[in-house]
C-alpha positions in Angstrom: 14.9 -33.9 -64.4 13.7 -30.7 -63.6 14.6 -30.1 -59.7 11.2 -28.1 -58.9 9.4 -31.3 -60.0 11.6 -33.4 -57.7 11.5 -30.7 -55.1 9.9 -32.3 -51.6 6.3 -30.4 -50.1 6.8 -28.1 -47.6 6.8 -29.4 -43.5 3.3 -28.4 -42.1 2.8 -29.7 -38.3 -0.2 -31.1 -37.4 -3.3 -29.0 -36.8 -3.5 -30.7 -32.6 0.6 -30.1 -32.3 0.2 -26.5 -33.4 -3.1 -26.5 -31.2 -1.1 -27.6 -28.1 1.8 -25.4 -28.8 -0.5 -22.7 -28.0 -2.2 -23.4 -25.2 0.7 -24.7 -23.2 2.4 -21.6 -24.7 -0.9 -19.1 -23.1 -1.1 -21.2 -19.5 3.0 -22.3 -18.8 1.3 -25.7 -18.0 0.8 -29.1 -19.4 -2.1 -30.1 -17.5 -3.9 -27.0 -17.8 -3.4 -27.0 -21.4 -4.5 -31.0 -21.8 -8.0 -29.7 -19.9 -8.2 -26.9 -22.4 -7.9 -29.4 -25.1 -9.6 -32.0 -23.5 -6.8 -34.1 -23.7 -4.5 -35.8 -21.6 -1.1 -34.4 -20.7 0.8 -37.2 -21.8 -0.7 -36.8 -25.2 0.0 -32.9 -25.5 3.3 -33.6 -24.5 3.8 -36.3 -26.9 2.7 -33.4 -29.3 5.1 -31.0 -28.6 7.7 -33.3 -28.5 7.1 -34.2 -32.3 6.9 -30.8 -32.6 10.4 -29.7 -31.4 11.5 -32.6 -33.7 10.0 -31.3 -36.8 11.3 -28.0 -36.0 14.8 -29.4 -35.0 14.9 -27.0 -31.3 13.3 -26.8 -28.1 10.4 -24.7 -28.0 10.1 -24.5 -24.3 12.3 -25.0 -21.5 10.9 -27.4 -18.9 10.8 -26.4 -15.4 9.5 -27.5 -11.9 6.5 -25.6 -11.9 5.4 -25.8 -15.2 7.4 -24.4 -18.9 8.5 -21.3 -20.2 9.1 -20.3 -23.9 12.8 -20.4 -25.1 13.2 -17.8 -27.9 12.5 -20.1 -30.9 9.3 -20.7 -29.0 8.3 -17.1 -28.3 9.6 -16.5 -32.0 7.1 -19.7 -33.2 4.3 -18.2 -31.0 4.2 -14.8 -32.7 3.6 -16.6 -36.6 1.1 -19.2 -35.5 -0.8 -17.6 -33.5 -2.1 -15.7 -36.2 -2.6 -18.2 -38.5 -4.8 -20.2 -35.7 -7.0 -17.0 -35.6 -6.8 -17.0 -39.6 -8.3 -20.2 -39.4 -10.9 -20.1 -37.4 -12.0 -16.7 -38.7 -12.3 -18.7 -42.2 -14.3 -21.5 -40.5 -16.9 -18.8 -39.4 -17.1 -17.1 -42.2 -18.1 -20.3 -44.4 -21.4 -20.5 -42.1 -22.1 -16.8 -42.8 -24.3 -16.3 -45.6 -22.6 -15.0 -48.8 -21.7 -11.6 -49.2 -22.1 -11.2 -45.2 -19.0 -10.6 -42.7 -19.0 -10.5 -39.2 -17.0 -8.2 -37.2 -16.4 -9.1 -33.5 -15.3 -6.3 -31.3 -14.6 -6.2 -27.8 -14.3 -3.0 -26.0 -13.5 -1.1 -22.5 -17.2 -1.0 -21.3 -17.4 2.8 -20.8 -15.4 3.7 -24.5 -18.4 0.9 -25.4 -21.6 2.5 -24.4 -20.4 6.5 -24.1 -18.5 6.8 -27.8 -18.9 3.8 -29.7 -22.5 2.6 -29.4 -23.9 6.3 -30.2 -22.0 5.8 -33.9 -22.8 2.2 -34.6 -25.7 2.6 -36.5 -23.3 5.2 -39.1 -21.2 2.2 -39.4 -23.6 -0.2 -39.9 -25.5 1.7 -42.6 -22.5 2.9 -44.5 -21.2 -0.9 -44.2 -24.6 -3.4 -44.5 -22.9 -6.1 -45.6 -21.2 -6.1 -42.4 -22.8 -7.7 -39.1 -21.7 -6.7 -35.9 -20.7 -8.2 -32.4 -19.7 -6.1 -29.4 -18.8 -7.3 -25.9 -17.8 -4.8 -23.5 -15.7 -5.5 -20.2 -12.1 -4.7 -18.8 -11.1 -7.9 -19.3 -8.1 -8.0 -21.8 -9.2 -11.0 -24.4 -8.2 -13.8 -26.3 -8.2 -13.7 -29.7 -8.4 -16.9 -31.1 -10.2 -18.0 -27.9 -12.8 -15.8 -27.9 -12.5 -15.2 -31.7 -12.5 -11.1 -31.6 -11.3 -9.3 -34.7 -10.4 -6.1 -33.0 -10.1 -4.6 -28.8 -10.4 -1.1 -27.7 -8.7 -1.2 -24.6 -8.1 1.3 -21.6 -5.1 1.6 -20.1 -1.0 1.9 -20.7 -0.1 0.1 -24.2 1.9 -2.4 -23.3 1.1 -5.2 -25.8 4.4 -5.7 -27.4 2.9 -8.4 -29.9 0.4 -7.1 -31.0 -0.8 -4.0 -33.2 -1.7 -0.5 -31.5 -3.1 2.3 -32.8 -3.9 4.7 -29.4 -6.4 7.3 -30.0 -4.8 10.8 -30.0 -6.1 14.2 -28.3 -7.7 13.1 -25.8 -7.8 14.8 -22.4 -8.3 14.2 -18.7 -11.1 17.2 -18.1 -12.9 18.7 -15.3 -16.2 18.5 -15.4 -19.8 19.6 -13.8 -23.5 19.9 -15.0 -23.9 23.2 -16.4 -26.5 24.0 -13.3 -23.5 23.4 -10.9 -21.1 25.5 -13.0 -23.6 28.4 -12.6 -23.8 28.4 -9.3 -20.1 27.7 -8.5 -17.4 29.6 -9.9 -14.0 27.4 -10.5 -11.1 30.1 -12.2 -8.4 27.9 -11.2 -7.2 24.7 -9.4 -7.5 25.8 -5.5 -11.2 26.5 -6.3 -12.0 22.9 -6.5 -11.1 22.1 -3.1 -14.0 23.2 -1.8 -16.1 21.3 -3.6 -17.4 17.9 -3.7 -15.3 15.8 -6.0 -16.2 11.8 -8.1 -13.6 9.9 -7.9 -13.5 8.2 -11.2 -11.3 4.9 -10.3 -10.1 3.6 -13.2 -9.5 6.8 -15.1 -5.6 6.8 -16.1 -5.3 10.6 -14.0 -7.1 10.3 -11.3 -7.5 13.5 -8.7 -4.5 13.0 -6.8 -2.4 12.9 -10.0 -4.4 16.3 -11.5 -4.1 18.3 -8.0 -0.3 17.5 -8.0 -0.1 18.4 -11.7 -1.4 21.9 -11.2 0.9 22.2 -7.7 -2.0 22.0 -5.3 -2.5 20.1 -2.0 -5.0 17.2 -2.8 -8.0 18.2 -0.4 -8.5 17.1 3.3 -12.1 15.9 2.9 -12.9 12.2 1.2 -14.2 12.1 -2.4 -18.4 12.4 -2.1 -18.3 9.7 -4.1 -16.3 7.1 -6.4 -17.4 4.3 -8.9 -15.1 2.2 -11.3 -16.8 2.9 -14.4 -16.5 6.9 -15.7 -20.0 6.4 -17.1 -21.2 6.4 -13.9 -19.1 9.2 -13.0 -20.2 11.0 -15.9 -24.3 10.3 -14.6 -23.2 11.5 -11.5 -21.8 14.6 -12.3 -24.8 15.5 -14.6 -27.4 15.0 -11.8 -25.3 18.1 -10.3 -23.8 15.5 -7.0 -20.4 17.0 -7.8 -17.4 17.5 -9.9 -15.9 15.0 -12.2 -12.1 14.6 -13.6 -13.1 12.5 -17.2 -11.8 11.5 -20.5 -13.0 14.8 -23.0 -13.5 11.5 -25.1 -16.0 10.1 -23.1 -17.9 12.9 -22.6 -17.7 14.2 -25.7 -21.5 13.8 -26.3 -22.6 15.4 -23.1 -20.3 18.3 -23.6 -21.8 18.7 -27.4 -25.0 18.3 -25.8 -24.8 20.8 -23.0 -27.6 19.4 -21.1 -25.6 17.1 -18.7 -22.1 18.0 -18.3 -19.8 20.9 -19.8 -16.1 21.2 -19.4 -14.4 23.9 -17.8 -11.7 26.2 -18.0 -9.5 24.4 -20.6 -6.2 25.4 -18.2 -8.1 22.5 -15.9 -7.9 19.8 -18.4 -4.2 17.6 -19.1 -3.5 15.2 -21.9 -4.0 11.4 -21.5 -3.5 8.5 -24.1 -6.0 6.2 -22.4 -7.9 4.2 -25.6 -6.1 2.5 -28.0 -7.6 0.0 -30.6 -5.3 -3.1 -30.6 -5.8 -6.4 -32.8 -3.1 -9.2 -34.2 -0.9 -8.2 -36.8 -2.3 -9.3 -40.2 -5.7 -8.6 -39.0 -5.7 -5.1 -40.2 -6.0 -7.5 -43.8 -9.4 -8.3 -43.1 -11.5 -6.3 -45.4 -13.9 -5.4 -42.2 -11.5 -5.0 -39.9 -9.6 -2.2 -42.5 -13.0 -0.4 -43.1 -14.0 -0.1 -39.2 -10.0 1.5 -38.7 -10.9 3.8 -41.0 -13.8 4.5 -40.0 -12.8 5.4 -36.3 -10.3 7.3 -37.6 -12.8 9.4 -39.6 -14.7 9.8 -36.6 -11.9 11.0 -35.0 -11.2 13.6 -37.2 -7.5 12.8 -36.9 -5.3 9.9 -37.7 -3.8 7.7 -34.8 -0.7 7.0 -32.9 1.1 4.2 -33.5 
């Protein structure tokens, strides 16, 4: 007999042990998972103890104050948890009318409203089949959970599972309304002391970091003011209050525009890798997820860092 014919199906787990895998995976805890799932923790432990039978090793090591992945289990994590996303992503798109896609994005609110909204529209009209969905906070999403095809985040890439492409060439940049710059001078670093400076607080360089970069004392007198979004920052500095130390990114409409802000001597302005476009690996398979990449990156003028 021909052994492929006799050759047993393949093991698939359940959908609700995979399911609870997960979530007590994401929290370390039974009973926060069992909530999630609206279950009870004796069932999603009975779950993942069929589980770690199937698979034939533990997948977590149980501890006082809650569980912690072995490496089989961090290994296991990594597959699935793409797969989950696959799933639902194919769920949603079944209740999308045909020949429609919907890409979700979530984005760093100021890299939201200061690059990305301005270019939507070119997006959306060189892409109509596509619909669009963009959230904007700092908060650093869930994937499945929240169901987001791709993040632009802000900060230091340090998202060891999953895909990063960080936005090149951009720069931390002093900047002023071009009013200001008329009336006040700034040739080099010292000059800035006397003047009043926004604190831009979640900026990756901040002023202390810039003044020490160019070997100058950071100034005596508090920042005139400071806000934790650079948008407001940016406002700020256009309606002439003071100098501003931004992403050249960020501004990059106001400084093509020249009627709010302008940067400065380019001696005043220091690399920064502070955006980066990160998503699950696989996901770059989506056919919308691939064109929006490659769309950002011919926005960009330049491909990205990986």
């Amino acid at each position: 007999m021909d052994q492929d014919a006799i050759r047993k199906p393949p093991q698939i787990p359940p959908l609700k042990a995979i399911q609870a895998f997960e979530q007590v995976a994401r929290f370390g805890n039974v009973a926060r998972a069992a909530e999630q799932l609206n279950l009870t923790p004796s069932a999603v432990s009975h779950q993942i103890a069929n589980l770690e039978v199937l698979i034939g090793r533990p997948l977590f090591i149980r501890e006082a104050r809650g569980v912690s992945l072995t490496p089989a289990g961090e290994q296991y994590l990594r597959e699935v948890a793409g797969i989950l996303q696959s799933l639902a992503s194919a769920t949603e798109r079944a209740g999308i009318a045909v020949g429609f896609d919907c890409l979700r994005l979530h984005s760093a609110p100021s890299f939201g409203l200061l690059w990305l909204l301005p270019r939507l529209e070119h997006f959306r009209s060189s892409h109509p089949q596509i619909q669009i969905n963009l959230s904007c906070s700092y908060e650093s999403l869930h994937f499945g959970r929240h169901q987001i095809d791709l993040d632009i985040r802000h900060g230091y890439p340090n998202w060891p599972s999953l895909e990063v492409r960080t936005i090149r060439h951009e720069r931390a940049t002093v900047l002023a309304s071009p009013q200001l710059l008329a009336r006040r001078q700034i040739a080099q670093p010292s000059n800035l002391l006397r003047e009043n400076l926004i604190l831009s607080e979640a900026a990756l360089v901040q002023w202390p970091q810039w003044f020490a970069q160019q070997g100058v004392p950071l100034p005596q007198a508090p920042f005139a003011l400071s806000f934790d979004r650079s948008y407001m920052s940016l406002e700020a500095a256009g309606h002439e209050y003071g100098f501003a130390l931004e992403s050249s990114l960020l501004a990059q409409d106001y400084i093509a525009r020249a009627s709010w802000c302008r940067c400065s001597q380019r001696n005043l302005a220091t690399p920064v890798s502070a955006h980066h476009l990160v998503f699950p690996r696989g996901h770059a398979e989506a056919s919308r997820v691939r064109l929006f990449l490659d769309w950002v990156q011919g926005q960009l003028g330049h491909d990205f860092n990986y």
